[in-house]
N, C-alpha and C positions, 0 to 999 in steps of 0.2 A: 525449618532447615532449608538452606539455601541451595537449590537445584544448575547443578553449572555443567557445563559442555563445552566442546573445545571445535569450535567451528571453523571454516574458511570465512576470510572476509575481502569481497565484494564493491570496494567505494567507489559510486560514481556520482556527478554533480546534482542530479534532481530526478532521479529515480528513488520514490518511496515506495517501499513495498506493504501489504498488510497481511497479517495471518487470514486464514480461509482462502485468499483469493491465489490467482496463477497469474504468473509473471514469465513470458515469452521473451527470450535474449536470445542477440546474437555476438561469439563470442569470435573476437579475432585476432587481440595481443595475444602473445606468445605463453606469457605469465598466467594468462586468464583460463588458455587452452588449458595449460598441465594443471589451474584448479581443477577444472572440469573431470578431467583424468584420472584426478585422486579421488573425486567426490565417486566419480564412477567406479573405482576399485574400492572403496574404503566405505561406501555410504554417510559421508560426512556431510554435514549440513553447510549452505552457503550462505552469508549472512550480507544482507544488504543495507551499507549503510553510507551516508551521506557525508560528500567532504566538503572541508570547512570554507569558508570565503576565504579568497588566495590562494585557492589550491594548483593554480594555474602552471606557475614555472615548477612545483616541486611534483607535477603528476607520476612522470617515471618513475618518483621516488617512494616515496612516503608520509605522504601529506597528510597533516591532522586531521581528523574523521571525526564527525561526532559521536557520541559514545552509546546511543541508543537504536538497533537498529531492527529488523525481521529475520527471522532465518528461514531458510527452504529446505527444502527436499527435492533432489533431482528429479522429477518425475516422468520426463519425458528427453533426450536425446538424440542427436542427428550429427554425424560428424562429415562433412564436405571433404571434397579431395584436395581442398590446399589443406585441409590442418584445421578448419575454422569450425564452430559447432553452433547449433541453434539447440537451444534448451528451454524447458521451461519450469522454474522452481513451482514448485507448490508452500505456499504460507505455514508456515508448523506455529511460529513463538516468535511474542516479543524477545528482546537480549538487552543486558548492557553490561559493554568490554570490560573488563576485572583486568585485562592484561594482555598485551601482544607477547606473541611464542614463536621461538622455530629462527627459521632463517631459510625458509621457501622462499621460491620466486614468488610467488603470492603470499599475501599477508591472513596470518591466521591469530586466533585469539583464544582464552578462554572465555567465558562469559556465563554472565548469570541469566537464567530465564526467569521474564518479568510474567509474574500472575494479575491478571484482570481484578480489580476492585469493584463493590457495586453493582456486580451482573446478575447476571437472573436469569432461568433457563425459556426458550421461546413458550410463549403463552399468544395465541393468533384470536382470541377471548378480547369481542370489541370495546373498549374504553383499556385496554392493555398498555402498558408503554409501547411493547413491540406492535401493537395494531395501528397506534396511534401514528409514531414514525414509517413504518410500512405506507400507510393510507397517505401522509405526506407525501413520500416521494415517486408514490403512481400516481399523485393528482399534478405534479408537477413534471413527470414524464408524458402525460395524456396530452399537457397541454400545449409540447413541443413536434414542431413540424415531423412526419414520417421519417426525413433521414438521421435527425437528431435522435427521437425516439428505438431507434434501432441502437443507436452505440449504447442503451443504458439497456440491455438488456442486463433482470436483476436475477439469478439464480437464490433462492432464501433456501433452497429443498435441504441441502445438508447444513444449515446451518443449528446450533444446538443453543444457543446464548444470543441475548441481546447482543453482545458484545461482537458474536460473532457475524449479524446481520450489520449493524453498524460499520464493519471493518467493511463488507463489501459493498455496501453505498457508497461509504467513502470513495474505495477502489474507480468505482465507476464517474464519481461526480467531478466537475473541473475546478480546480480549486490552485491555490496559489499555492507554491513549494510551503512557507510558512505555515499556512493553514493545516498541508500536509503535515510537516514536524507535529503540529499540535494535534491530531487527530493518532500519530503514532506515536507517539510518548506520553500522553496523557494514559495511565493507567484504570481512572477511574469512569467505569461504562457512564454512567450516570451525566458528568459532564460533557462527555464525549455524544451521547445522545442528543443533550439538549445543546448543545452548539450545532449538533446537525440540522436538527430540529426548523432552528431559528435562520440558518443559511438557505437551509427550504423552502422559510417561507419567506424572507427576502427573493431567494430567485421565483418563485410562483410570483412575487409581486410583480418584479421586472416583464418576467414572462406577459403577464396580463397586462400589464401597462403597454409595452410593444404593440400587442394584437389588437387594444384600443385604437389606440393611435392610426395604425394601418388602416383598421376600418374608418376612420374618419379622416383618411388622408394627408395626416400630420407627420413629421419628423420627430420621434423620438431624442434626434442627438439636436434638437434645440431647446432643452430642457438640462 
């Protein structure tokens, strides 16, 4: 049976959101504020979802969205004395739009909530998937300079699922807006791991290769 909710939605250009993780916004069109306002009376969930290439002249309006995005949970609020608000969602569920509704200044939807394929509950049990990918990506955070190694701090402690430790490596890693689409619309943990996997040990490559380099007084970018 198909699980649906009738969410606010959220488009901006290359903000990707993921379930588990918290998303800090600050919120200062007019339309955005009175979401905020209803989420805050109504507990309605906010869905963040990505607009299409060309969305440029039609922003004011209505501009084609893509149809897969995250939804939140208000969980934290601050309203400023012009009117503007900093918030910050917390990740509840995948979605994908079934329908735009209403006639808000902000655009709302219904929408199906997407279930993870492939997952599997944390198992931290060494030769694990989860042990496996975890051990990845502290071997390739150890081997980045201190200020680097600070922006990836990885919180795993409430995570319950593969799927759900994945969502927040992601969250943390630098990755190309595309990358991101793929990492939040792919459903099934499984592949989503193993592309992580493999971009980890590409960057651990780089990484190592740089620091060679350094110590031997070469240039990296003549390669």
């Amino acid at each position: 049976m198909t699980d649906t909710r009738q969410i606010s939605l959220f488009p901006l250009p290359s903000t990707v959101f993921f379930p588990t993780t918290l998303l800090p916004l600050h919120i200062f069109e007019i339309r955005y504020r009175e979401m905020v306002e209803h989420s805050i009376e109504t507990g309605q969930w906010i869905g963040m979802v990505l607009l299409e290439p060309g969305w440029e002249n039609q922003y004011y309006g209505n501009p084609p969205i893509h149809s897969i995005g995250c939804a939140g949970l208000l969980e934290k609020h601050s309203r400023h004395d012009d009117g503007k608000y900093d918030i910050v969602l917390a990740g509840q569920n995948r979605f994908r739009i079934l329908e735009e509704i209403g006639d808000s200044p902000f655009r709302q939807a219904n929408v199906e909530l997407l279930v993870n394929t492939e997952d599997a509950p944390i198992d931290k049990n060494e030769g694990s998937r989860f042990y496996d990918l975890a051990s990845r990506f502290w071997n390739f955070r150890e081997l980045l300079p201190e200020e680097k190694r600070d922006e990836l701090e990885l919180d795993l402690g409430s995570c319950q699922s593969l799927g759900d430790a994945a969502d927040r490596m992601t969250q943390l890693l630098d990755f190309t807006l595309d990358q991101q689409r793929f990492f939040l619309e792919e459903l099934d943990v499984k592949k989503r791991v193993s592309a992580l996997e493999e971009i980890l040990n590409l960057k651990t490559q780089i990484v190592q290769q740089s620091s060679r380099f350094a110590r031997e007084g070469l240039d990296s970018r003549w390669n």
